[in-house]
PQR file with spaces between the fields and no chain letter, atoms N, CA, C, O and H, PARSE charges and radii, in Angstrom:
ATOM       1  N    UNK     1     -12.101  -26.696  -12.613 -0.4000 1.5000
ATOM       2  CA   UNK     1     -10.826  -26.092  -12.260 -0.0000 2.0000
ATOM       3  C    UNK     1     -10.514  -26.497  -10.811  0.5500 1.7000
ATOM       4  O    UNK     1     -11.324  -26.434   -9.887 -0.5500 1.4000
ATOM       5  N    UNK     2      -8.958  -27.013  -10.704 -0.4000 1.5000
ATOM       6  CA   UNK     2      -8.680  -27.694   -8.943 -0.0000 2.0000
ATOM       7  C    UNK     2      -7.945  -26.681   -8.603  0.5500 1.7000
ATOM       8  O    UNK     2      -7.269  -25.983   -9.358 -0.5500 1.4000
ATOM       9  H    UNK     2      -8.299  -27.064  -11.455  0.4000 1.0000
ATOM      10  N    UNK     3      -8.127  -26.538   -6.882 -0.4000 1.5000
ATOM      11  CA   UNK     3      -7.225  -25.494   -6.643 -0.0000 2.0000
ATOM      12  C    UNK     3      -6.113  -24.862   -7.635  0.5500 1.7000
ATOM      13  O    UNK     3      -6.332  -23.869   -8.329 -0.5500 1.4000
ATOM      14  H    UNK     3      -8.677  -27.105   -6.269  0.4000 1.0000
ATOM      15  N    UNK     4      -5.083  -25.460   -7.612 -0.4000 1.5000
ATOM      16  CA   UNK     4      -4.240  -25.435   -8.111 -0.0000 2.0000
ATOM      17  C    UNK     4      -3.673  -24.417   -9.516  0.5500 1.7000
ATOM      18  O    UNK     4      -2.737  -23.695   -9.860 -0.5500 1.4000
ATOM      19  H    UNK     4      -4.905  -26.267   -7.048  0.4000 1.0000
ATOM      20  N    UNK     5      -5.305  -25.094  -10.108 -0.4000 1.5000
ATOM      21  CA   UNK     5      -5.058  -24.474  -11.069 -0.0000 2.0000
ATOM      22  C    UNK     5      -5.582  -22.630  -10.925  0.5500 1.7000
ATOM      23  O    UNK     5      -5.175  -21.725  -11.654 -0.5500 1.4000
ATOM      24  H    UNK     5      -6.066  -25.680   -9.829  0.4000 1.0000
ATOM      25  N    UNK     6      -6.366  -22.526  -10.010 -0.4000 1.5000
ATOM      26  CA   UNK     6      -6.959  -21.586   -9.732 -0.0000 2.0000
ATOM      27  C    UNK     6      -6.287  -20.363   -9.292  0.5500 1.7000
ATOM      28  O    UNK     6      -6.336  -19.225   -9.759 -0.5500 1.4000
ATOM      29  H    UNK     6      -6.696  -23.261   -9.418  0.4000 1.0000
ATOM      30  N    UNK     7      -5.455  -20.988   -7.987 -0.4000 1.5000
ATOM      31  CA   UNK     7      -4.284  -20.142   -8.104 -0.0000 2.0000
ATOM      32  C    UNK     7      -3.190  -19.995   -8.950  0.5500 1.7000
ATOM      33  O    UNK     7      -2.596  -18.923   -9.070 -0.5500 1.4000
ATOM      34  H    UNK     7      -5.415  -21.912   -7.607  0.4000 1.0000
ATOM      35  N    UNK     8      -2.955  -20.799   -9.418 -0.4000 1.5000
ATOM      36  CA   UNK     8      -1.966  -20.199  -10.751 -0.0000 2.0000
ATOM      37  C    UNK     8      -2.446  -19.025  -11.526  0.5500 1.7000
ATOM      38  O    UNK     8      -1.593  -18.417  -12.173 -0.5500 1.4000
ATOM      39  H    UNK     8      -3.437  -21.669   -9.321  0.4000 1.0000
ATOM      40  N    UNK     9      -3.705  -18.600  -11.563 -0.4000 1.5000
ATOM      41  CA   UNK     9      -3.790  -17.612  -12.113 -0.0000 2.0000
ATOM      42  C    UNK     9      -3.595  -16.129  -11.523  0.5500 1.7000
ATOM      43  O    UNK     9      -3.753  -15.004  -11.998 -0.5500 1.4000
ATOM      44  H    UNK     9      -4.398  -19.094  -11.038  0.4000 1.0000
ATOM      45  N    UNK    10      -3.130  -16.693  -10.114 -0.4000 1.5000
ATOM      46  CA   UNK    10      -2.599  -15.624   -9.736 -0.0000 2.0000
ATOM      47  C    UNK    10      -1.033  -14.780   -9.635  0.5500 1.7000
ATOM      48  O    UNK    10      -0.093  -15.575   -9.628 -0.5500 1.4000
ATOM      49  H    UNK    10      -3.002  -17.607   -9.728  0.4000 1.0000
ATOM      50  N    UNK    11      -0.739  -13.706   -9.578 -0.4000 1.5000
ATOM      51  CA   UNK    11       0.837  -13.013   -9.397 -0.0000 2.0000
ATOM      52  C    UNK    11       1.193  -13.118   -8.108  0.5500 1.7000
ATOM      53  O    UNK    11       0.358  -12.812   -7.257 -0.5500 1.4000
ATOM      54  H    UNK    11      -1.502  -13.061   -9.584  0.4000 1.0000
ATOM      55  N    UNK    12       2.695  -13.636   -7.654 -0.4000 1.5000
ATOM      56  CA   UNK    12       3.159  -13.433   -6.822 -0.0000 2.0000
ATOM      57  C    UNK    12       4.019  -11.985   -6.421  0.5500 1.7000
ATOM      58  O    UNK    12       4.513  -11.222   -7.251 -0.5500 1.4000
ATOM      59  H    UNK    12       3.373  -13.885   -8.346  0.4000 1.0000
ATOM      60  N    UNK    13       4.042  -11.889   -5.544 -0.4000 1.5000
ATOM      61  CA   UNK    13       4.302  -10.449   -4.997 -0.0000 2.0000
ATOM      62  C    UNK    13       5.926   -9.967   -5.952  0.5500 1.7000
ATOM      63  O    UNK    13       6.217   -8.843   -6.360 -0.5500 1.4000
ATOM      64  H    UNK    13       3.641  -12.509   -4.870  0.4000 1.0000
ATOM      65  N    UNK    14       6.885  -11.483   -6.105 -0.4000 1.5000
ATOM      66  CA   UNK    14       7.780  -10.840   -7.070 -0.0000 2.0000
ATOM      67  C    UNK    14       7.891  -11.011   -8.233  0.5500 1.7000
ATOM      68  O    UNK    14       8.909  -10.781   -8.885 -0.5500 1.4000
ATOM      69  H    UNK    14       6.647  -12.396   -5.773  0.4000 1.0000
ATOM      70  N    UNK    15       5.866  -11.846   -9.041 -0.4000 1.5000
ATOM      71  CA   UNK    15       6.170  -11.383  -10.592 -0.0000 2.0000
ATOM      72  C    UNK    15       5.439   -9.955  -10.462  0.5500 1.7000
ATOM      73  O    UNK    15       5.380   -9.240  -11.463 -0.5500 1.4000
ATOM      74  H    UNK    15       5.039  -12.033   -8.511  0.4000 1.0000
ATOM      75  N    UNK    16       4.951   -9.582   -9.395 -0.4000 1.5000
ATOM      76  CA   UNK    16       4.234   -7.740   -9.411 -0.0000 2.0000
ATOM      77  C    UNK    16       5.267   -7.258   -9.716  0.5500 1.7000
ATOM      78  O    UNK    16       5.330   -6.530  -10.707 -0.5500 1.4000
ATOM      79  H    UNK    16       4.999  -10.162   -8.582  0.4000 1.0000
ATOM      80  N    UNK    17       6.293   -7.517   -8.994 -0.4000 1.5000
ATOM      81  CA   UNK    17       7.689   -6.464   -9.056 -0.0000 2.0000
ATOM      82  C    UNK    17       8.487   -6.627  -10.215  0.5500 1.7000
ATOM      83  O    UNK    17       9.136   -5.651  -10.591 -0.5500 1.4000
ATOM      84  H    UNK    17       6.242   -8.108   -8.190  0.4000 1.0000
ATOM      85  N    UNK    18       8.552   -7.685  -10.845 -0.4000 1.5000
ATOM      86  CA   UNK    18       8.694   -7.970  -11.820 -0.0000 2.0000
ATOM      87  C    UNK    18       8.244   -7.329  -13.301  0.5500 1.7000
ATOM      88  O    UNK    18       8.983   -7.057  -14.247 -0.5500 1.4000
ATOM      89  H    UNK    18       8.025   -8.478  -10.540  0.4000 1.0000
ATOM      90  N    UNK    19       7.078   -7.204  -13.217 -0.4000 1.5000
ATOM      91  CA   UNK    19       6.107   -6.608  -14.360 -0.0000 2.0000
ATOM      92  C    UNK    19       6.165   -5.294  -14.080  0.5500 1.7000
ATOM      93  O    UNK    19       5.936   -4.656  -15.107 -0.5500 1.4000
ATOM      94  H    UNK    19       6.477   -7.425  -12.448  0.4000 1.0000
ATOM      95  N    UNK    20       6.462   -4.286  -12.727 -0.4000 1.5000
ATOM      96  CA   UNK    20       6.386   -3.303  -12.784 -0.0000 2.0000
ATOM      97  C    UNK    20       7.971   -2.481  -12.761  0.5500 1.7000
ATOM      98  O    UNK    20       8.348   -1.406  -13.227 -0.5500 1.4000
ATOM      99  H    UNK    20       6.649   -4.804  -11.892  0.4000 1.0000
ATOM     100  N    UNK    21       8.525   -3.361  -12.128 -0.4000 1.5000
ATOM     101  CA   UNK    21      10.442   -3.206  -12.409 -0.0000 2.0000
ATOM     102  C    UNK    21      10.570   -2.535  -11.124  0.5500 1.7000
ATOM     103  O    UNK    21      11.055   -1.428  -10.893 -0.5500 1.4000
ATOM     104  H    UNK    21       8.219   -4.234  -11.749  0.4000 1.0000
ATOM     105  N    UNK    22      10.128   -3.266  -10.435 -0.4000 1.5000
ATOM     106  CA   UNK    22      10.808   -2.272   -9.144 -0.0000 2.0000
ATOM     107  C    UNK    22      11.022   -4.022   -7.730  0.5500 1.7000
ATOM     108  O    UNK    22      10.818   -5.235   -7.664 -0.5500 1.4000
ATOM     109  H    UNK    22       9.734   -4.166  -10.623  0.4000 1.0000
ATOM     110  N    UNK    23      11.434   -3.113   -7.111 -0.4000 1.5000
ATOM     111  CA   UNK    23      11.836   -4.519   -6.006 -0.0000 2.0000
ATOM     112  C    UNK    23      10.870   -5.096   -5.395  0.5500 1.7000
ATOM     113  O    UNK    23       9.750   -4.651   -5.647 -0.5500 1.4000
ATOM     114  H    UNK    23      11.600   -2.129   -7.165  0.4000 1.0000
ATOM     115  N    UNK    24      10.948   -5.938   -4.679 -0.4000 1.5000
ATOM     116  CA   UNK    24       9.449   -6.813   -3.971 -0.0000 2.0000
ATOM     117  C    UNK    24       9.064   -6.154   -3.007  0.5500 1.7000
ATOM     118  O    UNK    24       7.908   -6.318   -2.617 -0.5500 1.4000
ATOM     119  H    UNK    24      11.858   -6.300   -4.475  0.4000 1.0000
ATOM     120  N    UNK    25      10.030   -5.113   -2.277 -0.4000 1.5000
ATOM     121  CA   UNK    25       9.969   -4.690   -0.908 -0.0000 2.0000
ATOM     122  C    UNK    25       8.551   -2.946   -1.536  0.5500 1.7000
ATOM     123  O    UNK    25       7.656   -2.422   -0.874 -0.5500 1.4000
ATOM     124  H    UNK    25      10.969   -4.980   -2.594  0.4000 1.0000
ATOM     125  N    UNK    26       9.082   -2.600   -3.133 -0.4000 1.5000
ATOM     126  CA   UNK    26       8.035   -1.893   -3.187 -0.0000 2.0000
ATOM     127  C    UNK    26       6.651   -2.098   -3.068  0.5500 1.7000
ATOM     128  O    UNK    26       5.756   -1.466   -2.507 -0.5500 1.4000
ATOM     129  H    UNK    26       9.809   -3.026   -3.672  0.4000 1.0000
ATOM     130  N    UNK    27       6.692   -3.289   -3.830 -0.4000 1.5000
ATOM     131  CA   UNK    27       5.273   -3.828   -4.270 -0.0000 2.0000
ATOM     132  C    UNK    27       4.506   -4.062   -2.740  0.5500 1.7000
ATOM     133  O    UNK    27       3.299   -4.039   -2.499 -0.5500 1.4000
ATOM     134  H    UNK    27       7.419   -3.802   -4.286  0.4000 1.0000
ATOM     135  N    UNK    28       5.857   -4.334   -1.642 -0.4000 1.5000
ATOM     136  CA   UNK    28       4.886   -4.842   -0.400 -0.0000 2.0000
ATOM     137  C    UNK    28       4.383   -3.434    0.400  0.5500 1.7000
ATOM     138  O    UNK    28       3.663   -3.411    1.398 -0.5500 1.4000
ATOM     139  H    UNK    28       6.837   -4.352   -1.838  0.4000 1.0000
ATOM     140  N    UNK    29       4.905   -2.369   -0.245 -0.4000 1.5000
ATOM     141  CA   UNK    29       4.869   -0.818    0.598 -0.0000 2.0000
ATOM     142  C    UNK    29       3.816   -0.552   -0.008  0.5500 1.7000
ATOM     143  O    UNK    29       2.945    0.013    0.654 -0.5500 1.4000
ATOM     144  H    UNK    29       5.490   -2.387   -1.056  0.4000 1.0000
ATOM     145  N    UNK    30       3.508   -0.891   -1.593 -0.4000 1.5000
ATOM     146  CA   UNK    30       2.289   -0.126   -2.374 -0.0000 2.0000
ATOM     147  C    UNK    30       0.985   -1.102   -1.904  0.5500 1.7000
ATOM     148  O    UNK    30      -0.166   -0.829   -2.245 -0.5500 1.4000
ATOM     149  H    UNK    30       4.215   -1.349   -2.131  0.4000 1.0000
ATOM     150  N    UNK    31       1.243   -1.987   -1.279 -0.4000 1.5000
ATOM     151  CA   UNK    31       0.040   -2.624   -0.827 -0.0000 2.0000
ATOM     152  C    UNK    31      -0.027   -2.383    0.764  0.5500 1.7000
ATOM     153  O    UNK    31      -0.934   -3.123    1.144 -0.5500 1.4000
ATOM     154  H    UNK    31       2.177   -2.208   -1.001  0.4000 1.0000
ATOM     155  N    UNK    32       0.369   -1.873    1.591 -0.4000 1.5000
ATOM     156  CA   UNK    32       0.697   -1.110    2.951 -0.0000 2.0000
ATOM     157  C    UNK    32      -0.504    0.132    2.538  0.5500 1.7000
ATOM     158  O    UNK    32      -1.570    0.506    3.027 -0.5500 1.4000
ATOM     159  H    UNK    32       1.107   -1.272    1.283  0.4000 1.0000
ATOM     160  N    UNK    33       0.307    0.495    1.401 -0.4000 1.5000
ATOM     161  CA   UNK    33      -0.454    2.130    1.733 -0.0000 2.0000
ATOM     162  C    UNK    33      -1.923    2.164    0.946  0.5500 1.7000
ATOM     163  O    UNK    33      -2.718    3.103    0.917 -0.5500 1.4000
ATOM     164  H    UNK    33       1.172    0.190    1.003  0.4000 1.0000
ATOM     165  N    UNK    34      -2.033    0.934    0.355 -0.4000 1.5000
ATOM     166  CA   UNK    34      -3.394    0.880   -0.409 -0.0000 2.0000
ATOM     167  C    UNK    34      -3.042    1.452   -1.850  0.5500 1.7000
ATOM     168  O    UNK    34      -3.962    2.204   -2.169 -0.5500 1.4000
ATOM     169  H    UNK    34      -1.387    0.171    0.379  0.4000 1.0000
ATOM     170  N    UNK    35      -1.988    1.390   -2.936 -0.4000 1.5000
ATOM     171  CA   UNK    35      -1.854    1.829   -3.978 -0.0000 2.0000
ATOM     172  C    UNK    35      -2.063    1.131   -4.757  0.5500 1.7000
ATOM     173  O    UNK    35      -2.711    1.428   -5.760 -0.5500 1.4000
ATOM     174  H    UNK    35      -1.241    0.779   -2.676  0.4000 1.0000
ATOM     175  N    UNK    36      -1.497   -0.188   -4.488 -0.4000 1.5000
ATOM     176  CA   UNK    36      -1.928   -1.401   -5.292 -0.0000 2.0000
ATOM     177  C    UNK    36      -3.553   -2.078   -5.318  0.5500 1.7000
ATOM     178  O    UNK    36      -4.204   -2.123   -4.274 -0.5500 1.4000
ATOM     179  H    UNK    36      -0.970   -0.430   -3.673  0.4000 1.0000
ATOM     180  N    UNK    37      -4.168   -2.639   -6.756 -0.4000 1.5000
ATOM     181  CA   UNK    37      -5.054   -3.037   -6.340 -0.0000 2.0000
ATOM     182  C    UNK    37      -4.895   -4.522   -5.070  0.5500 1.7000
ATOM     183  O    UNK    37      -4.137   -5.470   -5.273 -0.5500 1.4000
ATOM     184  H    UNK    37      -3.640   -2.603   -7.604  0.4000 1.0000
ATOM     185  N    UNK    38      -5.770   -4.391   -3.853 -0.4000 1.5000
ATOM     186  CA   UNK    38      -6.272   -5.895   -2.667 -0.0000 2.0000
ATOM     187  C    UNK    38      -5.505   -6.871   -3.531  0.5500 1.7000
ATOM     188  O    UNK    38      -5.601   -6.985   -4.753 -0.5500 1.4000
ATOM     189  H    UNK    38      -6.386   -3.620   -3.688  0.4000 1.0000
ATOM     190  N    UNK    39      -4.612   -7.661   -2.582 -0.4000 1.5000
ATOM     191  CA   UNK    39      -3.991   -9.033   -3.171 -0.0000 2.0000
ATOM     192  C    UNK    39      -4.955  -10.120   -2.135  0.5500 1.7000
ATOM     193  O    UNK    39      -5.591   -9.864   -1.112 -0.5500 1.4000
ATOM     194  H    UNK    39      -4.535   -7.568   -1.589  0.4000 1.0000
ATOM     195  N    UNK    40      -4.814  -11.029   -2.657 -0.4000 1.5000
ATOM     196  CA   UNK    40      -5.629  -12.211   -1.788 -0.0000 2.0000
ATOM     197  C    UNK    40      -4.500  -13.128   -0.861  0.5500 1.7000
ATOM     198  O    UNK    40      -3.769  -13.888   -1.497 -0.5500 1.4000
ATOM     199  H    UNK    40      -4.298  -11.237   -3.488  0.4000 1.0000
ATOM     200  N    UNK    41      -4.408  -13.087    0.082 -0.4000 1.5000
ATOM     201  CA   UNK    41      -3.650  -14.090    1.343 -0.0000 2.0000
ATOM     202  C    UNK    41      -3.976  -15.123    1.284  0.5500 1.7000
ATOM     203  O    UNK    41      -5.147  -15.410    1.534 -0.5500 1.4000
ATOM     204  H    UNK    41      -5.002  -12.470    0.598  0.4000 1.0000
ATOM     205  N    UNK    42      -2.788  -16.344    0.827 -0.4000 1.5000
ATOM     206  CA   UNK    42      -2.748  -17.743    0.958 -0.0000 2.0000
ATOM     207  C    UNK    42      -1.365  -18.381    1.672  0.5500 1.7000
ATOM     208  O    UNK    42      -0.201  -18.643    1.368 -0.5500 1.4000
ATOM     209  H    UNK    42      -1.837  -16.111    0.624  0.4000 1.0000
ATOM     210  N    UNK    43      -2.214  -18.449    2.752 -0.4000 1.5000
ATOM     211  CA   UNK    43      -0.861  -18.866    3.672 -0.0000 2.0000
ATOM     212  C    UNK    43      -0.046  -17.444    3.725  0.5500 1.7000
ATOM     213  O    UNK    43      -0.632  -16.361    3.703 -0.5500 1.4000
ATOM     214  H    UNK    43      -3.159  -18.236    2.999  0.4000 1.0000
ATOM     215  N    UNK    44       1.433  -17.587    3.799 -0.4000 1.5000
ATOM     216  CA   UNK    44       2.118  -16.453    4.071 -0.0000 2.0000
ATOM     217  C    UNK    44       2.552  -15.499    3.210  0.5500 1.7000
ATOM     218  O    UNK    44       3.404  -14.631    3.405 -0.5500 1.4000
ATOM     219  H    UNK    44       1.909  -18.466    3.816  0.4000 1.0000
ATOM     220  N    UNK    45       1.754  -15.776    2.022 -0.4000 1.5000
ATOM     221  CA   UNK    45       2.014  -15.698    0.469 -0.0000 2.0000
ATOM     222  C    UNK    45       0.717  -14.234    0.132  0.5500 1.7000
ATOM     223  O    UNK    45      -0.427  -14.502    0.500 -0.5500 1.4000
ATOM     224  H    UNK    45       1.063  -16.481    1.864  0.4000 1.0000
ATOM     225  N    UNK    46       0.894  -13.044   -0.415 -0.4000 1.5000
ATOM     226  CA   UNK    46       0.213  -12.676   -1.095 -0.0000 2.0000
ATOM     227  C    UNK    46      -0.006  -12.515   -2.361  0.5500 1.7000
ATOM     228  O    UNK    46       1.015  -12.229   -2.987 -0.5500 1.4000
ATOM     229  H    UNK    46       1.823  -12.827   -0.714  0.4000 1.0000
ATOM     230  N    UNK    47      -1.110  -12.606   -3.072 -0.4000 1.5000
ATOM     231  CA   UNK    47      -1.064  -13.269   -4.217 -0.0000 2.0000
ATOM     232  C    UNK    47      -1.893  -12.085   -5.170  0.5500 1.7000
ATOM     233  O    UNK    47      -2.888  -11.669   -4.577 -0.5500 1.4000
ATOM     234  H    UNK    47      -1.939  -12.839   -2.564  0.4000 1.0000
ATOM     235  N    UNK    48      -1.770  -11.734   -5.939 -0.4000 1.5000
ATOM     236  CA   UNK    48      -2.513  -10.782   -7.060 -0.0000 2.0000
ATOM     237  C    UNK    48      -2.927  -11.073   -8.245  0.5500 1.7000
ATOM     238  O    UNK    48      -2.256  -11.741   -9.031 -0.5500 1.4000
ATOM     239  H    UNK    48      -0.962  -12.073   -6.420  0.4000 1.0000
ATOM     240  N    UNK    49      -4.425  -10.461   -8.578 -0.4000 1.5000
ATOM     241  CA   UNK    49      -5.372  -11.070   -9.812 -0.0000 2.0000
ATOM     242  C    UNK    49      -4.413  -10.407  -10.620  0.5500 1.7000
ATOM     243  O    UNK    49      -3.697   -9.479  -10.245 -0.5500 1.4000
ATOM     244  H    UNK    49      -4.971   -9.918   -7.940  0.4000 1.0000
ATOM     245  N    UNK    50      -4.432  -10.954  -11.806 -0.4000 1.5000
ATOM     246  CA   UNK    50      -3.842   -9.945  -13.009 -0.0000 2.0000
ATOM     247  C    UNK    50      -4.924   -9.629  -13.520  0.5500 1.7000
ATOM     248  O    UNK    50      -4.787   -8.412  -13.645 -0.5500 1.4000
ATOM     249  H    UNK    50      -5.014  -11.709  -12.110  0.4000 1.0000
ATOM     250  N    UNK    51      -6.312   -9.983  -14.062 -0.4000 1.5000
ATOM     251  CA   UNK    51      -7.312   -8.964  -14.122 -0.0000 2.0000
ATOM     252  C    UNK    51      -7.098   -7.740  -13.765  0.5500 1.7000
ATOM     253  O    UNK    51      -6.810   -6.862  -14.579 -0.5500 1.4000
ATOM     254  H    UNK    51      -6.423  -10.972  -13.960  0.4000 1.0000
ATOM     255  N    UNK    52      -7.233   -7.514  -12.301 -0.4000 1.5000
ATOM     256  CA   UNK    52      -7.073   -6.639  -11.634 -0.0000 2.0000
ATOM     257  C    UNK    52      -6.254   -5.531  -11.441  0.5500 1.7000
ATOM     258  O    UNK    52      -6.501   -4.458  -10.890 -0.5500 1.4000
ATOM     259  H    UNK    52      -7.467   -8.228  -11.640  0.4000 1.0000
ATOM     260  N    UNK    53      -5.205   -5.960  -11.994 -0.4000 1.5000
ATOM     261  CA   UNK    53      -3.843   -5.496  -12.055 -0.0000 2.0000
ATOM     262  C    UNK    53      -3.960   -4.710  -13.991  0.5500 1.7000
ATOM     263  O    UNK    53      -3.485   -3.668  -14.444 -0.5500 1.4000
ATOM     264  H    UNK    53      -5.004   -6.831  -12.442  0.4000 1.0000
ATOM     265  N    UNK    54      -4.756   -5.752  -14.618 -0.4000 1.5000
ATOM     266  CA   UNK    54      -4.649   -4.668  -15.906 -0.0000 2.0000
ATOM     267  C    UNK    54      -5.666   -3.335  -15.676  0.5500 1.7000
ATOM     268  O    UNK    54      -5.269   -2.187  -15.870 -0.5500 1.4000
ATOM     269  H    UNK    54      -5.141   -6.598  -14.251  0.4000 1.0000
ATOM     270  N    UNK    55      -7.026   -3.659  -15.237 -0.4000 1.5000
ATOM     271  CA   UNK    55      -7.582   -2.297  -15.210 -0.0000 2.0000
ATOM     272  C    UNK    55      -7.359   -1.433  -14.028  0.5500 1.7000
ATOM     273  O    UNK    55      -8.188   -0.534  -13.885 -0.5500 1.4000
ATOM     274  H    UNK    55      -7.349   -4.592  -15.079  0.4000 1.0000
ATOM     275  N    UNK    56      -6.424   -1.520  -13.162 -0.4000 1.5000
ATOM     276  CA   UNK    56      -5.526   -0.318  -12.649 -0.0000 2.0000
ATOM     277  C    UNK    56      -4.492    0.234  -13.232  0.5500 1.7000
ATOM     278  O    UNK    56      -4.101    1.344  -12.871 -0.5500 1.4000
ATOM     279  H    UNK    56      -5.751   -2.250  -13.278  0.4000 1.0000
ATOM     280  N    UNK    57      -3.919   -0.425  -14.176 -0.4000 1.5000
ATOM     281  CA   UNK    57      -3.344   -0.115  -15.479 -0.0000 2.0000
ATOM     282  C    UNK    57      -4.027    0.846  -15.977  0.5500 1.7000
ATOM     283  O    UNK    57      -3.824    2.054  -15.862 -0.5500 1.4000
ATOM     284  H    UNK    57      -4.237   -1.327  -14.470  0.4000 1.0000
ATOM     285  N    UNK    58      -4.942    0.238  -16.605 -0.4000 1.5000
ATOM     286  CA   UNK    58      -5.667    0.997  -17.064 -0.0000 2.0000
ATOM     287  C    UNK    58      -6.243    2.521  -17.324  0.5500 1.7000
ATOM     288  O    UNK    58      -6.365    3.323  -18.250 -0.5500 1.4000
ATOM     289  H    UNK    58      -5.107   -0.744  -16.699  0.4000 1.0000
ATOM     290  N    UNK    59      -6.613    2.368  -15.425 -0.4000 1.5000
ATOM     291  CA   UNK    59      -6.751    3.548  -14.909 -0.0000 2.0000
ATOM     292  C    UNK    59      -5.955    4.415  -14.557  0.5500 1.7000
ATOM     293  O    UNK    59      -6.190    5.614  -14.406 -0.5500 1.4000
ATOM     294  H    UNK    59      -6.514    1.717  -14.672  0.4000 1.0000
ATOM     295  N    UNK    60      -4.799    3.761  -14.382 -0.4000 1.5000
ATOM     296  CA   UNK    60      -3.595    4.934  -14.054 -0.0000 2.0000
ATOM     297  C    UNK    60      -2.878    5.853  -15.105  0.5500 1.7000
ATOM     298  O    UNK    60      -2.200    6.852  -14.862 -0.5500 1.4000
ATOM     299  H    UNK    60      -4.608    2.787  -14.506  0.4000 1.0000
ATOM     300  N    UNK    61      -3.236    5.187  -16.582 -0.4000 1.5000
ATOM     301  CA   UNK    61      -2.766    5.290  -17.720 -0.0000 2.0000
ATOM     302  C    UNK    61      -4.130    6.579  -18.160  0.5500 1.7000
ATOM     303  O    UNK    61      -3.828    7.498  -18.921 -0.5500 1.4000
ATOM     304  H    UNK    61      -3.787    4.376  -16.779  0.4000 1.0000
ATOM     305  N    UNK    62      -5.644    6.472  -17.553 -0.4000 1.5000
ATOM     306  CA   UNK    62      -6.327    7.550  -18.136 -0.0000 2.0000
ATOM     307  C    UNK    62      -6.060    8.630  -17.168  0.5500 1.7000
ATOM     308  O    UNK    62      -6.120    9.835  -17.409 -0.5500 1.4000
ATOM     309  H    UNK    62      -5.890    5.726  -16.935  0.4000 1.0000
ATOM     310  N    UNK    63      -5.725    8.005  -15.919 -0.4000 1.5000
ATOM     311  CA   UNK    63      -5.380    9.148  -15.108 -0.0000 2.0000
ATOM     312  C    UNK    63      -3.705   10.231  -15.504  0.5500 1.7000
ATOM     313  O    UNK    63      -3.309   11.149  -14.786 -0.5500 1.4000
ATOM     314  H    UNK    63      -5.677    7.026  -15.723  0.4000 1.0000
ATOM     315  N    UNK    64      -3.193    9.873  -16.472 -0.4000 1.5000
ATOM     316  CA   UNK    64      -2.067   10.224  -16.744 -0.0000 2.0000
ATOM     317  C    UNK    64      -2.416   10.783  -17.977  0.5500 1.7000
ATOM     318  O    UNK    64      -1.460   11.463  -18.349 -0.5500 1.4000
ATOM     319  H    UNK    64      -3.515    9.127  -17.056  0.4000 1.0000
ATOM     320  N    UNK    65      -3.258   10.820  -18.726 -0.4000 1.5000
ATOM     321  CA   UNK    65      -3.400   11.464  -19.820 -0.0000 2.0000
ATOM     322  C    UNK    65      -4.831   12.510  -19.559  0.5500 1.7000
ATOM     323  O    UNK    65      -5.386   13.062  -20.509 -0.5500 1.4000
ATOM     324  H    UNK    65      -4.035   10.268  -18.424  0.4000 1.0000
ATOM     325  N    UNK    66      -5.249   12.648  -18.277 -0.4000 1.5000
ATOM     326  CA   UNK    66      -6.295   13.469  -18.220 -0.0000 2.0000
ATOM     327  C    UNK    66      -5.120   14.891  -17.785  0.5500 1.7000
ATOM     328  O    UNK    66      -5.565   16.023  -17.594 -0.5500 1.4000
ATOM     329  H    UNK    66      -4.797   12.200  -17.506  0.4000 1.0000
């Protein structure tokens, strides 16, 4: 796997906002306050696992039904 491809597997800050329906400026506040799962910094760019992003899903979804 070349760079390239490596990061492609990552989300940019406006497919987060995207997938979650809210604006980019949220997604950059929920990672300010620590709500979001750690994005990784490339260049001026922050970038998010979607792994990562499903099992906070996850968790927010058992935390909503507890």
């Amino acid at each position: 796997m070349n760079l390239a491809e490596s990061i492609e597997k990552y989300l940019t800050t406006e497919e987060v906002a995207r997938r979650y329906r809210v604006a980019p400026g949220t997604v950059r506040y929920w990672r300010h306050i620590g709500y979001l799962p750690d994005g990784v910094k490339r260049g001026r760019r922050v970038l998010y696992d979607p792994k990562k992003l499903d099992r906070w899903d996850a968790a927010q979804d058992e935390g909503a039904a507890a």
